[in-house]
Residue frames as qw, qx, qy, qz and C-alpha x, y, z in Angstrom:
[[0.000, 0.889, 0.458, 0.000, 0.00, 0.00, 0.00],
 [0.328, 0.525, -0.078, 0.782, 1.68, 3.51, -1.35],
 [0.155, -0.370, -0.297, 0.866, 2.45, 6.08, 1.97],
 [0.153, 0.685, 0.505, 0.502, -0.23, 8.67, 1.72],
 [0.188, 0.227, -0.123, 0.948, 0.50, 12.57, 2.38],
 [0.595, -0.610, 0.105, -0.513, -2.70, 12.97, 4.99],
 [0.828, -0.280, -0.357, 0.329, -0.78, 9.64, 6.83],
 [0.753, 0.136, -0.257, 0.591, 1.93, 12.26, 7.26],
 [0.315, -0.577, 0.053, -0.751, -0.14, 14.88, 8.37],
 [0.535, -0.708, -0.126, -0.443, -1.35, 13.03, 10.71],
 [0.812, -0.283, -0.312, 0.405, 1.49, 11.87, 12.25],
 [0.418, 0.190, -0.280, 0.843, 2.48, 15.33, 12.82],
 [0.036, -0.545, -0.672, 0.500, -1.16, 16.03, 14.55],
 [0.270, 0.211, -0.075, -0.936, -2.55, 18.81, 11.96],
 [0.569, 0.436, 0.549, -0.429, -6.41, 18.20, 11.69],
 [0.447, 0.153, 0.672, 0.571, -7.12, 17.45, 7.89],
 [0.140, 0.859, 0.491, 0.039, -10.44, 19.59, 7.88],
 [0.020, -0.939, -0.038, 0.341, -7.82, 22.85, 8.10],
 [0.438, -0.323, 0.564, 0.621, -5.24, 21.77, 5.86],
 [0.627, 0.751, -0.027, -0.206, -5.72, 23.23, 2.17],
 [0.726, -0.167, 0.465, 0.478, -3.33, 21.77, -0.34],
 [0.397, 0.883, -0.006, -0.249, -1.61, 24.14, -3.09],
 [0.710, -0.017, 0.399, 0.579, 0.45, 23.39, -6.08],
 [0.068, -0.795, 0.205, 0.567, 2.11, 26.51, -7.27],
 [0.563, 0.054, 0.583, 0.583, 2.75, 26.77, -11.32],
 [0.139, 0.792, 0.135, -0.579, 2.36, 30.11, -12.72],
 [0.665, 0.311, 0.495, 0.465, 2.43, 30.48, -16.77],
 [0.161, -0.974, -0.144, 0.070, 2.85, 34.12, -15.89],
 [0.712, -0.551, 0.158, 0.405, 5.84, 33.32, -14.49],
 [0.444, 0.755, -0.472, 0.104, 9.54, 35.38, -16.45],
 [0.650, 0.367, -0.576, 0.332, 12.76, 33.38, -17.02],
 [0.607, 0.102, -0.707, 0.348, 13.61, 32.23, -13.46],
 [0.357, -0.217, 0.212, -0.883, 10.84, 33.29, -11.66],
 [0.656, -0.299, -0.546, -0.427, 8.61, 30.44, -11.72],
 [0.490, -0.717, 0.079, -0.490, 7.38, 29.53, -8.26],
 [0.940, -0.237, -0.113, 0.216, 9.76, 26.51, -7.57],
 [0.572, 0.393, -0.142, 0.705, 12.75, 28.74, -8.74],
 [0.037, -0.692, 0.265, -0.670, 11.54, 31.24, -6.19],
 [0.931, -0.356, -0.073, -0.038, 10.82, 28.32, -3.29],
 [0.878, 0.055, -0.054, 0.472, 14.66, 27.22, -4.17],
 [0.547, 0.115, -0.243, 0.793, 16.27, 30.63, -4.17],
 [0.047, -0.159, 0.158, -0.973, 14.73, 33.43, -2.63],
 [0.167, -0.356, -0.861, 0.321, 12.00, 32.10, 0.47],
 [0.153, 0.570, 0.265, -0.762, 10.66, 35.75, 1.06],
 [0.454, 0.252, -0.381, -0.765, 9.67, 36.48, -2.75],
 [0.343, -0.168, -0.858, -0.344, 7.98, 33.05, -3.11],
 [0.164, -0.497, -0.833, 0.179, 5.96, 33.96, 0.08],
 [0.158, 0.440, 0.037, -0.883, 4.84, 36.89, -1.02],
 [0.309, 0.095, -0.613, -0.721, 3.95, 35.42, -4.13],
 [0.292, -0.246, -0.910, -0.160, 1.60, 32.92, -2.16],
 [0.072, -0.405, -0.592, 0.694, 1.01, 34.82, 0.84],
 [0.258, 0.413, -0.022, -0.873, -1.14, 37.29, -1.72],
 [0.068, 0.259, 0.890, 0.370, -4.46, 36.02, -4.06],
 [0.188, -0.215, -0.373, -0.883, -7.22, 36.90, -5.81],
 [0.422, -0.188, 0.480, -0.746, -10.46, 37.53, -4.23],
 [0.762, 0.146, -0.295, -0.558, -11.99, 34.51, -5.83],
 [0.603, 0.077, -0.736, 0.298, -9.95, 32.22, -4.05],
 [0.384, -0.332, 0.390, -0.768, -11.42, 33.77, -0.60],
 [0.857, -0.291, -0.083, -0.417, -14.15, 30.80, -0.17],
 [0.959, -0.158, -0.233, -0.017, -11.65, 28.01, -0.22],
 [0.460, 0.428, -0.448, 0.636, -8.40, 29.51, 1.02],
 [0.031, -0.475, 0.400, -0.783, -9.63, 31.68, 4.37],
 [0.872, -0.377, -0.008, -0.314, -11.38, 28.71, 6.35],
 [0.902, -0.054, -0.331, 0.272, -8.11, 26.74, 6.54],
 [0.463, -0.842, 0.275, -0.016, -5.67, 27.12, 9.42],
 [0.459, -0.471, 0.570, 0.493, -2.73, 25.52, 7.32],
 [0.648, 0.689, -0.228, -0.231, -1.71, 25.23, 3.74],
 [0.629, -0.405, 0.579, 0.324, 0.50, 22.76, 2.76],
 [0.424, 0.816, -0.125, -0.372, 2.10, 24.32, -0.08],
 [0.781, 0.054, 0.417, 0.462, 3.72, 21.77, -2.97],
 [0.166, 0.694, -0.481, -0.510, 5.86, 23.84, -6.23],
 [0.871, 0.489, 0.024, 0.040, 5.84, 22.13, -9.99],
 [0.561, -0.432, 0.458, 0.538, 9.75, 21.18, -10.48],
 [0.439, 0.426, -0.372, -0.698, 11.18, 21.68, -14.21],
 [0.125, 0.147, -0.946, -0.261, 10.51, 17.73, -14.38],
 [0.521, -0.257, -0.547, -0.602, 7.15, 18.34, -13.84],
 [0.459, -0.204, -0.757, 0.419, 7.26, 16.56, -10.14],
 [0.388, -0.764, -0.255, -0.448, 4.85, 18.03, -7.59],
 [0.670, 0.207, -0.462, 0.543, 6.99, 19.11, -4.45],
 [0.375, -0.851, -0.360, 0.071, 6.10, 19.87, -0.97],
 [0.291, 0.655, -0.086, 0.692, 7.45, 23.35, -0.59],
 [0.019, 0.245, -0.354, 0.902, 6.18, 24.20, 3.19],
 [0.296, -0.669, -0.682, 0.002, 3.75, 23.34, 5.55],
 [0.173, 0.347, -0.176, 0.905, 2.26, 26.71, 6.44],
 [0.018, 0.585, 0.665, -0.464, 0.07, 27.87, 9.77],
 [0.193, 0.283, 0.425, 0.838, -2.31, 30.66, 7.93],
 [0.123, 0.583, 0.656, -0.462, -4.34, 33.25, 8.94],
 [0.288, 0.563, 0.363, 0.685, -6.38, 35.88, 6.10],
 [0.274, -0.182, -0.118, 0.937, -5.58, 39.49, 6.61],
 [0.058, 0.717, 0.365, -0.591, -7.57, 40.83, 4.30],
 [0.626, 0.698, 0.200, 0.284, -7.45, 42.93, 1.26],
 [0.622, -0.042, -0.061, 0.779, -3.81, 44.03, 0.42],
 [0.132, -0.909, -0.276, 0.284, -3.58, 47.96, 1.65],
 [0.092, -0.760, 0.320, 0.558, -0.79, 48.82, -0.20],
 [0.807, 0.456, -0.289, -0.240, 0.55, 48.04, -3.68],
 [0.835, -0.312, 0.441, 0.100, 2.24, 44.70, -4.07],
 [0.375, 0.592, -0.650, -0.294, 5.12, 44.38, -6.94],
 [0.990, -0.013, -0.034, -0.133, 4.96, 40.71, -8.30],
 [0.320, -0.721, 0.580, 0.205, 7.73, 38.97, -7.32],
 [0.630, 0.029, 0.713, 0.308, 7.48, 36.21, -10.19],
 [0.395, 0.466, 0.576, 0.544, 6.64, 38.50, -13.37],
 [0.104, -0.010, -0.029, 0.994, 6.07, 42.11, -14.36],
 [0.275, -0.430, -0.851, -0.122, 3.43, 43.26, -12.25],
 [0.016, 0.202, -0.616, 0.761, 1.73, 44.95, -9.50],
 [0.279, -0.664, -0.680, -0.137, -1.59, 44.16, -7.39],
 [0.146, -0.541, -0.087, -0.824, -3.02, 47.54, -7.02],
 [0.167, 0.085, 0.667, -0.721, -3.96, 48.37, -3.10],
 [0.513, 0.205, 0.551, -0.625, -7.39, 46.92, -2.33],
 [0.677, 0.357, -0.404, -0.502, -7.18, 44.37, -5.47],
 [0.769, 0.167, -0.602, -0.137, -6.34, 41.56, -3.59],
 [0.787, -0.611, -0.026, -0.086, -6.64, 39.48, -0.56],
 [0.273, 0.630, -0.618, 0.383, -3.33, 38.71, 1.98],
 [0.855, -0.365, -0.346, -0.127, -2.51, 36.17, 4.33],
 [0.274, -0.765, 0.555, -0.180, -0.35, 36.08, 7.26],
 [0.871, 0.237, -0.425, 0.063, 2.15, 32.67, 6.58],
 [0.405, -0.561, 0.694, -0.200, 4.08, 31.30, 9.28],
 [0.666, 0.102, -0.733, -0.095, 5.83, 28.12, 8.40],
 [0.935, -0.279, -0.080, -0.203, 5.29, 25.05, 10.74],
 [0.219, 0.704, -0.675, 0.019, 8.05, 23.53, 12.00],
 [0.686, -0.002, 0.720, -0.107, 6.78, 20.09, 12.88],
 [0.843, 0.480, 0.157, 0.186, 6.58, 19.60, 8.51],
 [0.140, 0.889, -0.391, -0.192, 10.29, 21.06, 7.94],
 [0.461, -0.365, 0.791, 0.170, 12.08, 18.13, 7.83],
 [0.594, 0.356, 0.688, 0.216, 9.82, 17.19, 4.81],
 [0.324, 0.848, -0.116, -0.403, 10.40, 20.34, 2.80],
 [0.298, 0.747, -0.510, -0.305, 11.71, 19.68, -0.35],
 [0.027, 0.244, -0.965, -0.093, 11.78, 15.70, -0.08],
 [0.562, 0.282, 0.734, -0.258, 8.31, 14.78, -0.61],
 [0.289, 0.221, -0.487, -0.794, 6.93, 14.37, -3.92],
 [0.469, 0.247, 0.776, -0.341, 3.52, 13.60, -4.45],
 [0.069, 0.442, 0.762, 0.469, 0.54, 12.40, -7.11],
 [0.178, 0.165, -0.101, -0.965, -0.88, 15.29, -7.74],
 [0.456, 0.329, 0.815, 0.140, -3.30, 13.32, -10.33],
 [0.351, 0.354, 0.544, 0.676, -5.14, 14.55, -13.30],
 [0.104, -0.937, -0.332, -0.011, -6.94, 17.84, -11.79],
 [0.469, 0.129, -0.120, 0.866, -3.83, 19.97, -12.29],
 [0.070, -0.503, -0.134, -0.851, -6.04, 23.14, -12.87],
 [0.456, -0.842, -0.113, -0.265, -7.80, 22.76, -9.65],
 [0.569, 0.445, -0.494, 0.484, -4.76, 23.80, -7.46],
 [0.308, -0.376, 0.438, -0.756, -6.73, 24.24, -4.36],
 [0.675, -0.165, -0.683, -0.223, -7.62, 21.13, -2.90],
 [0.607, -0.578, 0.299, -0.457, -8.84, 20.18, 0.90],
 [0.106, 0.521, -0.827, 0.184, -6.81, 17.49, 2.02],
 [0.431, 0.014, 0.804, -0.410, -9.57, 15.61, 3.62],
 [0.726, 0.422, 0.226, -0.493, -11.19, 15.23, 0.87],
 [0.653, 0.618, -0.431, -0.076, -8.08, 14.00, -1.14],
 [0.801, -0.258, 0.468, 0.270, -5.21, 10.59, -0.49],
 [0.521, 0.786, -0.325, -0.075, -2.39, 12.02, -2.29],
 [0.934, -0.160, -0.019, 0.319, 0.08, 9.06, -2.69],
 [0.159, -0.886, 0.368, 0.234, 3.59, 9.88, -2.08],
 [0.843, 0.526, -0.115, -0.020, 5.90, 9.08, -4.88],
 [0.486, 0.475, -0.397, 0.617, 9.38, 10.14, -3.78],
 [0.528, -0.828, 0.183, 0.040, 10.61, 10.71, -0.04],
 [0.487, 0.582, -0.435, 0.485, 14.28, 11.88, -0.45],
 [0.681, -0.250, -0.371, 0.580, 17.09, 11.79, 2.03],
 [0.253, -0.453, -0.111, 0.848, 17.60, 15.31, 1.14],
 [0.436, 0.785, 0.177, -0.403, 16.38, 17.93, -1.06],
 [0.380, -0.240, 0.484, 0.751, 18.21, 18.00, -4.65],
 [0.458, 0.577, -0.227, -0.637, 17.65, 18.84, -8.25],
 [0.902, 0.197, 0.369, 0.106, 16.75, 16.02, -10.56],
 [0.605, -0.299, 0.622, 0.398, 19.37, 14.56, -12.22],
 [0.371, 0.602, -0.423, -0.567, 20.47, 15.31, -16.16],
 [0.878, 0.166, 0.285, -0.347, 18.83, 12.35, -17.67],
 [0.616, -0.080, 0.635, 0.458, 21.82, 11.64, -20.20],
 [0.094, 0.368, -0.397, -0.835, 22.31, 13.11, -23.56],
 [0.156, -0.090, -0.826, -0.535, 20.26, 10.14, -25.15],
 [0.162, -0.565, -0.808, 0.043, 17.32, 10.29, -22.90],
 [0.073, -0.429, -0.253, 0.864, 16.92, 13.93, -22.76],
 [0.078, -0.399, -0.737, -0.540, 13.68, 14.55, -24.50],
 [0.111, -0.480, -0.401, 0.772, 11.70, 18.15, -23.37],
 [0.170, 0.852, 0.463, 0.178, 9.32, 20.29, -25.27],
 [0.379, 0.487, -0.101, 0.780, 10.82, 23.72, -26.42],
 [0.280, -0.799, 0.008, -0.532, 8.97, 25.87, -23.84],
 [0.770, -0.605, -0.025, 0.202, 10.67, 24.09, -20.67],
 [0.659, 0.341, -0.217, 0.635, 14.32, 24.82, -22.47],
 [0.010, -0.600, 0.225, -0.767, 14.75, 28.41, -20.53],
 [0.540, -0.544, 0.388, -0.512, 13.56, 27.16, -17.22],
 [0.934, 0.001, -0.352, 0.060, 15.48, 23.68, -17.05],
 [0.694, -0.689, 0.003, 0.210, 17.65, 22.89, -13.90],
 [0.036, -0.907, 0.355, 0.224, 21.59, 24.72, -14.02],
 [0.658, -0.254, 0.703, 0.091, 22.90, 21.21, -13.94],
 [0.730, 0.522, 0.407, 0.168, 20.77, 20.21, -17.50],
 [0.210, 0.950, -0.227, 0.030, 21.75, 24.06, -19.19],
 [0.709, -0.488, 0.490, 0.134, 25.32, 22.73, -17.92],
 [0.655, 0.127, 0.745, -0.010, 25.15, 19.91, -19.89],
 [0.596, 0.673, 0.407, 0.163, 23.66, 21.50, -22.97],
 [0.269, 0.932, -0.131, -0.203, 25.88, 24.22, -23.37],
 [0.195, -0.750, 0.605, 0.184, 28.93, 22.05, -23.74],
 [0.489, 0.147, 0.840, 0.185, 27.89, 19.35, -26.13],
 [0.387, 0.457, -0.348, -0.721, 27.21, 19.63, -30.17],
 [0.306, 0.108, 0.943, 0.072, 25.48, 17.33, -32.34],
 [0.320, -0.260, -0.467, -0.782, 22.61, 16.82, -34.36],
 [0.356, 0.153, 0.701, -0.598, 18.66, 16.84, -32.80],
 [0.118, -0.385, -0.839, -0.366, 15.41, 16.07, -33.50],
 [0.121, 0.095, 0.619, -0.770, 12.11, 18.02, -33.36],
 [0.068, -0.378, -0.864, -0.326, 8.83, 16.46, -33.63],
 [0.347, -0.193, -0.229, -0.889, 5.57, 18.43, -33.97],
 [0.103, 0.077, 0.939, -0.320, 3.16, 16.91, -31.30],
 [0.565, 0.437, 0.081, -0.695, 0.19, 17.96, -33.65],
 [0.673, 0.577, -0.233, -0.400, 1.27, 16.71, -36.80],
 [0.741, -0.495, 0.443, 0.096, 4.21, 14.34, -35.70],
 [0.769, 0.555, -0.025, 0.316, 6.38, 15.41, -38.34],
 [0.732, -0.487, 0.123, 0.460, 10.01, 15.58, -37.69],
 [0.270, 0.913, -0.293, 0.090, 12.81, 18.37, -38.45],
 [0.871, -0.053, -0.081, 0.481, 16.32, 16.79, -38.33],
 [0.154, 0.933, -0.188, 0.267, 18.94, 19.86, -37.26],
 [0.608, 0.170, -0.414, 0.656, 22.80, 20.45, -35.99],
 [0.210, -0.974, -0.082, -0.015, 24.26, 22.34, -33.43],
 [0.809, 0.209, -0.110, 0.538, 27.77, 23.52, -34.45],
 [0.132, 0.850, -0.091, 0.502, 27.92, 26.96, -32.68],
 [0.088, 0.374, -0.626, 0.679, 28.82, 28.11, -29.02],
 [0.413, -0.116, 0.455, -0.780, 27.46, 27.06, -26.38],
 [0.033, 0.056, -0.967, -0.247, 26.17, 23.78, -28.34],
 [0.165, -0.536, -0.725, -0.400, 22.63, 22.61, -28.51],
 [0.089, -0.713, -0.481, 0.503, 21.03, 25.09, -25.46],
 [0.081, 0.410, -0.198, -0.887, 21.99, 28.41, -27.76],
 [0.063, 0.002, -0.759, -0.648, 20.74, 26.50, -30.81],
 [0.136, -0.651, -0.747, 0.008, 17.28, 25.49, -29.12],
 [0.107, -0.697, -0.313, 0.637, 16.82, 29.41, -27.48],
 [0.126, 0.235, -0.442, -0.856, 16.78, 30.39, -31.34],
 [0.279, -0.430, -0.808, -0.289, 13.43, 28.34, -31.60],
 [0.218, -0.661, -0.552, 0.460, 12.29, 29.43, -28.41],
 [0.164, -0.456, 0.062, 0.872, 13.03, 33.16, -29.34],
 [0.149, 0.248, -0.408, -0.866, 11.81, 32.93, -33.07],
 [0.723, 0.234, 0.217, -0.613, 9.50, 30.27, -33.45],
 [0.948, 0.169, 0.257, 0.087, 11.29, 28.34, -35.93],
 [0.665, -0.421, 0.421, 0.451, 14.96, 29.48, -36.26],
 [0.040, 0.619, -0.440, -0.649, 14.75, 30.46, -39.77],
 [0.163, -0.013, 0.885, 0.435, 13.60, 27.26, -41.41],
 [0.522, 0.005, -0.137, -0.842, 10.28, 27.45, -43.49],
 [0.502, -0.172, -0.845, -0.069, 8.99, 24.01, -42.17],
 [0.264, -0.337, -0.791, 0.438, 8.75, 24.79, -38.96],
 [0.111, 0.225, 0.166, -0.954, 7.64, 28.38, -39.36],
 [0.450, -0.052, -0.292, -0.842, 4.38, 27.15, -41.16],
 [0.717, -0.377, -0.545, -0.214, 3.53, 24.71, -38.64],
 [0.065, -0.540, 0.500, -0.674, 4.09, 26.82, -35.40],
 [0.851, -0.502, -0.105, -0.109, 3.99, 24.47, -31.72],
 [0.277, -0.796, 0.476, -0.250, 5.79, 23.50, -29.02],
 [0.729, 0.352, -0.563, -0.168, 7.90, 21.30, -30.61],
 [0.901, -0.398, 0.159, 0.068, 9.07, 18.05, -28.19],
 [0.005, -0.768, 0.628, -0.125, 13.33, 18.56, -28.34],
 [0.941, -0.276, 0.189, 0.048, 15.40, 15.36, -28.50],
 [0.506, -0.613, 0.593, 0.123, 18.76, 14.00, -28.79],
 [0.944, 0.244, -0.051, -0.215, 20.34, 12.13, -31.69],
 [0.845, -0.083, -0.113, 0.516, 24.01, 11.89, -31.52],
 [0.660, -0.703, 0.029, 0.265, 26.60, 13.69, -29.90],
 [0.747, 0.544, -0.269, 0.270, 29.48, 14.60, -31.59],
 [0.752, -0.448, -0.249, 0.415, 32.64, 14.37, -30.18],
 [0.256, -0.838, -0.057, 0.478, 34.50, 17.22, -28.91],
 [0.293, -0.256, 0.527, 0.756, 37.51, 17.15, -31.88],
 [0.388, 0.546, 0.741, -0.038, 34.41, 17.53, -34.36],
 [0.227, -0.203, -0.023, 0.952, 34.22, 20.14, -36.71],
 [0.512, 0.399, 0.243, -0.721, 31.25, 22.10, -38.16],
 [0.529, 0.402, -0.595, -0.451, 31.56, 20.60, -41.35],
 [0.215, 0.137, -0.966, 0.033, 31.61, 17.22, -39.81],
 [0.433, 0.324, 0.669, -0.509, 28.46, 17.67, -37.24],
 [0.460, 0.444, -0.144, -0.756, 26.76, 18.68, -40.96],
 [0.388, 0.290, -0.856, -0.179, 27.79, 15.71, -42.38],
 [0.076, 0.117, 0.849, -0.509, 26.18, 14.16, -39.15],
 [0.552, 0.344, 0.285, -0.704, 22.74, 15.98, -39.53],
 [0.620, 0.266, -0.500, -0.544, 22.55, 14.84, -43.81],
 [0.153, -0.203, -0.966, 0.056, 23.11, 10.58, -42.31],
 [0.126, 0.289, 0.714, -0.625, 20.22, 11.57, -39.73],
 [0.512, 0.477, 0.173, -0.693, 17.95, 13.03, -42.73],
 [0.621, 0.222, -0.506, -0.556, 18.10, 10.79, -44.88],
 [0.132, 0.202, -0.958, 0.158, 17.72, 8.27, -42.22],
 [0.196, 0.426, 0.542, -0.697, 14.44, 9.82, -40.96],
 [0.156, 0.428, 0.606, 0.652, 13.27, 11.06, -44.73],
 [0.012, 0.672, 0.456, -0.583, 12.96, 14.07, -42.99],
 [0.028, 0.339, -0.248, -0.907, 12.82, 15.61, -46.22],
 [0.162, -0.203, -0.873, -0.414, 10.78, 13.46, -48.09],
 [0.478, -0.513, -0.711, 0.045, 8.21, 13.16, -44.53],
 [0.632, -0.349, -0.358, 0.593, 9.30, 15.69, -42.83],
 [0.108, 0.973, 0.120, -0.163, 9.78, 19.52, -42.15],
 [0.547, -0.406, 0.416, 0.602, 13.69, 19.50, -43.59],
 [0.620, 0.641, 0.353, 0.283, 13.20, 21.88, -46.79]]
């Protein structure tokens, strides 16, 4: 039988009826702002960013007397961030500057809570991961009313691991907010990729032979849309980003190129494909 995350409430004695569970993922969010990045480096801007909500969240937020607040990693993992005691203030009296995107919540546009972490859940900050399940969008959930299994209980907190050059397989929009470790990784490795259209599931075969190796080359998709090629630019999405080979470090441009033409005519990404 999977551990379940109200077992672990209650072994630290918080009543379930006041506990409100919240998973933080903001598509608001700028470049290294999102709410796990502010969880991980900077505690005070990420409780500000929670400690403040709209007034429409008033029914199910200001009856509970804790929050046990999870963050979306960049691998998608649901992570307990903070068991908080809560109490609601009110509507904010001054202006608030967002701290995760360019913003502000105008005085008397939005409610405020007073947050005081718990210290009877600190030892599980940052080493639980739970099943969320398939109600992402409702991010406000009562705890008694939910058995969220627990998936992961770490020794310690870390960042997930860079998956390997051949299993590294991400949809453009995560590129710019992937862990330092992955970026790392991609800026110091050339080769050809693959990206596949999760509409149409046609495939572009491409190199990276510049600086900074395949991360620069992908943040010219992300930036333009499709990098200059007319395949992708008439079938705009958020392509899915893989790996095909590596080249090796003595490589030269002319040789990764030579790399990309095996890989298209292995794929008939011209023939099938968006390679024109």
């Amino acid at each position: 039988m999977p551990l379940l995350f109200n077992s672990l409430l209650r072994q630290l004695g918080v009543e379930l009826s006041g506990v409100r569970l919240l998973r933080h993922q903001d598509q608001r969010a700028a470049k290294g702002r999102m709410p796990y990045e502010l969880w991980r480096d900077d505690r005070r801007a990420f409780e500000t960013y929670q400690s403040t909500q709209s007034f429409g969240n008033r029914p199910r937020l200001s009856p509970a007397t804790y929050w046990a607040s999870f963050v979306v990693t960049p691998t998608q993992e649901t992570l307990l961030a903070g068991l908080y005691h809560t109490r609601y203030r009110g509507p904010n009296e001054d202006d608030i500057v967002w701290p995760h995107a360019e913003g502000v919540d105008l005085a008397g546009t939005a409610d405020t809570y007073e947050l005081r972490l718990d210290e009877r859940g600190a030892d599980l900050e940052g080493r639980v991961v739970i099943e969320w399940g398939a109600g992402t969008r409702s991010w406000i959930q009562r705890a008694d009313n939910q058995e969220k299994a627990v998936v992961e209980f770490t020794r310690e907190f870390k960042e997930p691991s860079f998956p390997g050059f051949i299993h590294f397989i991400e949809p453009l929009s995560r590129i710019e907010r992937l862990p330092p470790d992955w970026i790392s990784n991609l800026r110091h490795a050339k080769g050809v990729y693959l990206l596949t259209n999760p509409n149409t599931h046609e495939q572009y075969v491409g190199s990276a032979t510049g600086e900074l190796g395949f991360w620069r080359r992908w943040l010219d998709y992300v930036q333009t849309g499709h990098g200059g090629n007319v395949g992708l630019k008439a079938n705009p999405s958020d392509y899915q980003v893989s790996i095909l080979e590596v080249a090796s470090s003595a490589a030269t441009r002319e040789d990764i190129v030579r790399l990309e033409e095996l890989w298209m005519l292995k794929l008939k990404s011209r023939e099938m494909g968006l390679n024109r």
